[in-house]
C-alpha positions as CSV (number, residue, x, y, z in Angstrom):
1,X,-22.3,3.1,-6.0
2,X,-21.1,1.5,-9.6
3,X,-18.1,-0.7,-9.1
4,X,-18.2,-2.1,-12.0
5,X,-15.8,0.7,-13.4
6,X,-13.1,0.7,-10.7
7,X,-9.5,0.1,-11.0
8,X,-8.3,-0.6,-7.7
9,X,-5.1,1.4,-6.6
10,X,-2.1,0.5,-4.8
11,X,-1.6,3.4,-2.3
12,X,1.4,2.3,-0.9
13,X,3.3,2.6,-4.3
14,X,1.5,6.0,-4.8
15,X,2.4,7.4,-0.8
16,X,6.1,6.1,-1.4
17,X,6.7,7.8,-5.2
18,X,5.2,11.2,-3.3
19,X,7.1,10.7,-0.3
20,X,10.0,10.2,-2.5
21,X,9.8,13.4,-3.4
22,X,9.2,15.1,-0.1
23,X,11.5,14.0,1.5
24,X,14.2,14.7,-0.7
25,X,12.8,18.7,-0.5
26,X,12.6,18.7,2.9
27,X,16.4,17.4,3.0
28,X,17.2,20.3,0.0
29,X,15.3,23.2,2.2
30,X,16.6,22.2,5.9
31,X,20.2,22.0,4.3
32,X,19.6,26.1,2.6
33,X,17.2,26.9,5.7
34,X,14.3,28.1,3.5
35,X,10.7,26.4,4.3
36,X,9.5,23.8,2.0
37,X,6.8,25.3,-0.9
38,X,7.2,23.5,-3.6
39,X,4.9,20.9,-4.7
40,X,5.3,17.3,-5.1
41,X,3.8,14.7,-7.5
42,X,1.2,12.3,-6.6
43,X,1.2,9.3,-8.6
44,X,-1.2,6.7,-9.4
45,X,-1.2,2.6,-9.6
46,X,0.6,0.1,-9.2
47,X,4.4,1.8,-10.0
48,X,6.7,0.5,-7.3
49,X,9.3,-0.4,-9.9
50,X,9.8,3.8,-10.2
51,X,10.1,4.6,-6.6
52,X,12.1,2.0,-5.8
53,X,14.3,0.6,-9.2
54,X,12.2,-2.8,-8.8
55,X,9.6,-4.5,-11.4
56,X,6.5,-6.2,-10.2
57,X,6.3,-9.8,-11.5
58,X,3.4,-12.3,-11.4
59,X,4.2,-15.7,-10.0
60,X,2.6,-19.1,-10.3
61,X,3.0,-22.9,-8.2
62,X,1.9,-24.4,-5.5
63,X,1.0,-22.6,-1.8
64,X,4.4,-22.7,0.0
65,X,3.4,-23.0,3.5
66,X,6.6,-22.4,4.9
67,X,8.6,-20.1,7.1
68,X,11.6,-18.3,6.4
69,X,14.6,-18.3,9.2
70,X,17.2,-15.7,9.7
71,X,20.0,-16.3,11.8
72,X,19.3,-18.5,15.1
73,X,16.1,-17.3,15.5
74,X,13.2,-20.0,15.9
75,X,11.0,-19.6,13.1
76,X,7.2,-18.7,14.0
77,X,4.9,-21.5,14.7
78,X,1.8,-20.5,11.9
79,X,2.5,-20.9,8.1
80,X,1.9,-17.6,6.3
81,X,-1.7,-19.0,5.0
82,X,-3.4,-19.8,8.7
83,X,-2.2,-15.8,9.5
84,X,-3.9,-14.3,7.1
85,X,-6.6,-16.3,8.2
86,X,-6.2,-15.5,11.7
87,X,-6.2,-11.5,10.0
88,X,-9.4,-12.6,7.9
89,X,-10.6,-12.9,11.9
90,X,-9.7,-9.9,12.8
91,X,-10.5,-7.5,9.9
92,X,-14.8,-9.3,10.6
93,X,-14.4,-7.7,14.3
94,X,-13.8,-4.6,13.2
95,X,-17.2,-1.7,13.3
96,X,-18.0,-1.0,9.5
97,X,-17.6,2.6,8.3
98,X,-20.3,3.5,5.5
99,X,-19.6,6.8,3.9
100,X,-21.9,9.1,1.2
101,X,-20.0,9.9,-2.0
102,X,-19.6,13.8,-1.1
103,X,-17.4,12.1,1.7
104,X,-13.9,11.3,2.0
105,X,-11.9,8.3,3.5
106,X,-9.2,9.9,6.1
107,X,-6.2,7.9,6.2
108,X,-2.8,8.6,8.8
109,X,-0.1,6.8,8.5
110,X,3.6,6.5,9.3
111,X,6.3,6.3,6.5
112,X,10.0,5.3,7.4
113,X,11.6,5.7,3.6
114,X,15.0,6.6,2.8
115,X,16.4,9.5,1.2
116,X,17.6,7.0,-2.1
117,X,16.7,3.3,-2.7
118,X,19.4,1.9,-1.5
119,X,21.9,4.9,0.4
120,X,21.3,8.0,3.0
121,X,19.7,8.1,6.5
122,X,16.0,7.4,7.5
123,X,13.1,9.5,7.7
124,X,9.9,9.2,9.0
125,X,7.0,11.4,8.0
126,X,3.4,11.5,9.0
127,X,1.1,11.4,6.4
128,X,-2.8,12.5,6.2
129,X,-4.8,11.7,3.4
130,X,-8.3,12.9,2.0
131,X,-9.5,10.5,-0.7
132,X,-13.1,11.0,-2.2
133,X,-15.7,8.5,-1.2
134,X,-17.5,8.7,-4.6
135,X,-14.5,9.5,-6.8
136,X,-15.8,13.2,-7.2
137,X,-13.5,15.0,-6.3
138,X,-9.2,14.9,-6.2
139,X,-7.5,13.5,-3.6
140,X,-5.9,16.0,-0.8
141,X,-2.9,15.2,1.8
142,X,-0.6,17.1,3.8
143,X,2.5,15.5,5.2
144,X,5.1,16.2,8.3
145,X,8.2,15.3,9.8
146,X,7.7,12.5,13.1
147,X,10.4,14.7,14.6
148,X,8.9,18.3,14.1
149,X,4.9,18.2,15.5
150,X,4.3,21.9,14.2
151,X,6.3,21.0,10.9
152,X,2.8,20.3,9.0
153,X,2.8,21.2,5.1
154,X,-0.3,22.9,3.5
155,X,-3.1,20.6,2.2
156,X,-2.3,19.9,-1.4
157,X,-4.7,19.0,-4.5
158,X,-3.3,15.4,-5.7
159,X,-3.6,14.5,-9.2
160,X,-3.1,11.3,-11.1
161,X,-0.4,11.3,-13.6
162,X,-0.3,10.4,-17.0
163,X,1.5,7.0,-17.6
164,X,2.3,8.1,-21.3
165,X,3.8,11.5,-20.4
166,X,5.4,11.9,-16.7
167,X,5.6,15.7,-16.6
168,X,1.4,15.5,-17.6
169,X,-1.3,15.3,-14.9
170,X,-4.8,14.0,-15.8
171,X,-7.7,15.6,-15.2
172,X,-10.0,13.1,-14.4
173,X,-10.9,12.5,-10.9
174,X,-9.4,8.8,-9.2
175,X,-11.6,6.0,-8.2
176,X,-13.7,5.8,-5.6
177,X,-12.0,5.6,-2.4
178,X,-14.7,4.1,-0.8
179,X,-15.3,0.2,-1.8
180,X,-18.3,-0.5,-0.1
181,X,-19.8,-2.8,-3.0
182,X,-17.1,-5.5,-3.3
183,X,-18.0,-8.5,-2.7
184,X,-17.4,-10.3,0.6
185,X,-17.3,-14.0,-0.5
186,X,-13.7,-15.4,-1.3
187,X,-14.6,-17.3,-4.7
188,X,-17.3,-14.1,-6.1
189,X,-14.4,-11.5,-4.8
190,X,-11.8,-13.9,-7.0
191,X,-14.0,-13.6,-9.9
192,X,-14.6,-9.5,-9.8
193,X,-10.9,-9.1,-9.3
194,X,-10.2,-11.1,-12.8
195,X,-12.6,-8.8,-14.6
196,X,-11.3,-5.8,-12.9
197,X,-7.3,-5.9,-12.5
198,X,-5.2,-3.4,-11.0
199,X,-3.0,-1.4,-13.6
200,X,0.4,-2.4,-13.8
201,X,1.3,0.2,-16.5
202,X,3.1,-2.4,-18.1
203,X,6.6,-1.1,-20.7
204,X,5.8,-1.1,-23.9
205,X,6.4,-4.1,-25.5
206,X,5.2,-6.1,-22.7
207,X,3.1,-9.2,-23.3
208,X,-0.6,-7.8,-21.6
209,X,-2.6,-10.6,-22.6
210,X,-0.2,-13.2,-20.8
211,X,0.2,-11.0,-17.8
212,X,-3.2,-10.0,-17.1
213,X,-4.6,-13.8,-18.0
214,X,-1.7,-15.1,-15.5
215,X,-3.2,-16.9,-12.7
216,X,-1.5,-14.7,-10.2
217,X,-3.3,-11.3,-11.4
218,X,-6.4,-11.8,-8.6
219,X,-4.1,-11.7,-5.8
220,X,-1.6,-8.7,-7.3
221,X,-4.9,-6.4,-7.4
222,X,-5.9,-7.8,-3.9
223,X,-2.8,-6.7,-2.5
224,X,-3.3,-3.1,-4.0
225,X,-6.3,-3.0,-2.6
226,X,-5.1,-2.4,1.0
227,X,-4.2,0.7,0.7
228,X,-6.7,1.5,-2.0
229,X,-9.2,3.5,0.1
230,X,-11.4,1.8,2.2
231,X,-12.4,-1.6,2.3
232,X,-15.5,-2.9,4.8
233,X,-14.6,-5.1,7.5
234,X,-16.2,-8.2,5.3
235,X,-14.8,-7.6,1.9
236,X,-11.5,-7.1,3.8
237,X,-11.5,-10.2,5.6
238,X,-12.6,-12.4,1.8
239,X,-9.1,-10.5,0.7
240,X,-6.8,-12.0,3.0
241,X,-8.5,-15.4,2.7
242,X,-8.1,-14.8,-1.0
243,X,-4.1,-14.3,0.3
244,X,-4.3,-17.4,2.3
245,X,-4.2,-19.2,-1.3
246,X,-1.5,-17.1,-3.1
247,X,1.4,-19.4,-3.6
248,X,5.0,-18.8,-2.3
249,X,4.4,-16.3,0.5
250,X,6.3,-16.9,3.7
251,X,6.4,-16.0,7.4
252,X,9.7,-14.1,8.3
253,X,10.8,-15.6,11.9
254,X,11.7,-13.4,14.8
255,X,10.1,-10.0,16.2
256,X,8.8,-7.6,13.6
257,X,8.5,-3.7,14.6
258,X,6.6,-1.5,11.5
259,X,7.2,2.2,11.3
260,X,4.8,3.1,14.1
261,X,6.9,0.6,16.7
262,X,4.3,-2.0,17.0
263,X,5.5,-5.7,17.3
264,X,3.8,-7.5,15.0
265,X,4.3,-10.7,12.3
266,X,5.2,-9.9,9.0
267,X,4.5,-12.1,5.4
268,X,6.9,-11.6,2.9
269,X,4.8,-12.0,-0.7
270,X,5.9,-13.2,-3.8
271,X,6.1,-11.3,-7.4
272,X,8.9,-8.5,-7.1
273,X,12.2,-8.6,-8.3
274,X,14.9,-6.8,-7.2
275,X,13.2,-6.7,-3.8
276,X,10.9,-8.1,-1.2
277,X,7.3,-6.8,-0.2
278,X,6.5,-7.9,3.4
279,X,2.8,-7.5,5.0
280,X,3.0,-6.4,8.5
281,X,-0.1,-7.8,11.3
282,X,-0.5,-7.3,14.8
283,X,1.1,-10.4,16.7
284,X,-1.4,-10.6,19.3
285,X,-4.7,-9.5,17.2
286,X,-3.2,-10.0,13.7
287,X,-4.9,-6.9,12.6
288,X,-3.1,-5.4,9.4
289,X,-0.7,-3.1,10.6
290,X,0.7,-1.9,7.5
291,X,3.7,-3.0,4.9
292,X,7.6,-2.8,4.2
293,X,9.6,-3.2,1.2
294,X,13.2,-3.8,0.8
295,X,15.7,-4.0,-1.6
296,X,18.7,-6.3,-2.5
297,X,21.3,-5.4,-4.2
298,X,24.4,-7.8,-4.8
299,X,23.5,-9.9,-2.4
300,X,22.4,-8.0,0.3
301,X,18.9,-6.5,1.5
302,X,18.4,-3.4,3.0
303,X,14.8,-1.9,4.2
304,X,13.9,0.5,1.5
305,X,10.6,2.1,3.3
306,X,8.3,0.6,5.8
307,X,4.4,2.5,6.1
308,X,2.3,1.8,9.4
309,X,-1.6,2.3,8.7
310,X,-2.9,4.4,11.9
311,X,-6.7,5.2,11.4
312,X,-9.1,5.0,8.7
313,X,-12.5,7.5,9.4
314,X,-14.7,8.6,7.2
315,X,-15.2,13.0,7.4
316,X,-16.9,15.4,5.4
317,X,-14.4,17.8,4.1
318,X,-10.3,17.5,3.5
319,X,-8.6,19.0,6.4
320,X,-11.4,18.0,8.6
321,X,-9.7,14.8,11.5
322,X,-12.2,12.5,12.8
């Protein structure tokens, strides 16, 4: 399979501009008792600033190893760079999936996201996804409520949206979902992420060559990369150690719970205004466990939406659950 033409996604942004959507239905329908039919949008890239009223910024300096304390709380004992060494461990244990491009990577996953950005109650919603191995085909999902077991949605065609021209979906089919040829040494997996960068979709106007050149760029694609399909155990593990070096992230003291209700250690990264983007990992095994992101405004931060990973297969068809 040729890499050599892939833009890696950020899922999480993607998932959280859909979910945006669905839930709000969902709230519309229960409220007028109908049953939710109508379809929502599935967008592409690296776009948090529209589901959430943030911008993504690139960041340069020194590694901050340090931790970040919250009230009396003891702050944890590792800086954020030996954890995501520690995950670099844990993502090489891991048995490596290989898929045929007619495949498609099966992702679950739990999403806590509010109704707004920054009012209304919580939801959480469990979320399948069908992505194509070989990028030949359009992503498919289906989505329910945590609360409602039989409340599944039908299995929807997902297409990318224009950039230029919101209300226009593009054709074309999305990347491969399935990044089996990345490669799985820190320095050559540096230098493949400068030639390909993630899309930020910059606003016109915007100064590309100064953002894409920045120093920072590698590790803003890395991170999109997580949730970008399916990355083998190896090329996973030269990711976080590729994290290990991005400057400014921090450890947040104190017990962290993601969306699924596992206790785990969470790294807040640097790069977004108007918010904070926080990697989850398992305390104990300090496998990835998935990601929050929260908002502050005047002053204060409140959890915007928090997404817990819970399996990664490899099937033949979408609809099909390993």
């Amino acid at each position: 399979m040729n890499t050599t033409e892939r833009s890696p996604q950020g899922f999480e942004e993607q998932l959280l501009r859909d979910l945006s959507a669905h839930v709000a239905q969902r709230a519309e329908l229960a409220s007028a008792g109908r049953t939710a039919g109508r379809r929502t949008r599935f967008l592409r890239g690296w776009r948090l600033a529209g589901a959430a009223g943030m911008a993504v910024t690139l960041t340069a300096g020194a590694l901050a190893v340090q931790t970040m304390r919250f009230g009396d709380q003891s702050p944890p004992s590792a800086s954020a760079s030996e954890i995501f060494h520690l995950a670099a461990d844990a993502a090489r244990q891991q048995p490596e999936l290989t898929a045929r491009p007619e495949q498609y990577v099966f992702m679950e996953s739990l999403a806590t996201i509010r109704d707004l950005p920054d009012s209304g109650p919580y939801r959480t919603t469990r979320n399948q996804l069908w992505q194509s191995a070989g990028g030949v085909a359009y992503t498919q999902a289906r989505y329910r409520p945590e609360s409602d077991p039989n409340g599944w949605g039908e299995l929807t065609v997902l297409r990318e949206e224009d950039p230029a021209d919101p209300e226009k979906e593009l054709d074309a089919f999305p990347p491969p979902a399935y990044h089996g040829d990345l490669p799985t040494d820190p320095d050559e997996l540096l230098r493949y992420l400068r030639e390909h960068p993630v899309d930020l979709h910059l606003p016109e106007g915007a100064d590309e060559k100064a953002v894409y050149g920045s120093e920072s760029m590698p590790y803003t694609t890395a991170r999109s990369m997580l949730y970008g399909g399916y990355v083998p155990p190896r090329a996973r593990a030269a990711l976080f150690e590729l994290l290990a070096r991005q400057p400014g992230a921090v450890v947040i003291s104190g017990d962290v719970v993601d969306a699924a209700g596992r206790h785990g250690v969470a790294i807040r990264m640097p790069g977004v205004i108007g918010g904070n983007d926080d990697f989850l990992f398992d305390r104990d095994t300090h496998a990835f466990l998935g990601t929050r992101t929260s908002l502050v405004r005047n002053g204060k931060e409140s959890m915007y939406a928090a997404i817990a990973v819970l399996r990664i297969a490899i099937v033949d068809r979408p609809g099909q659950l390993p």
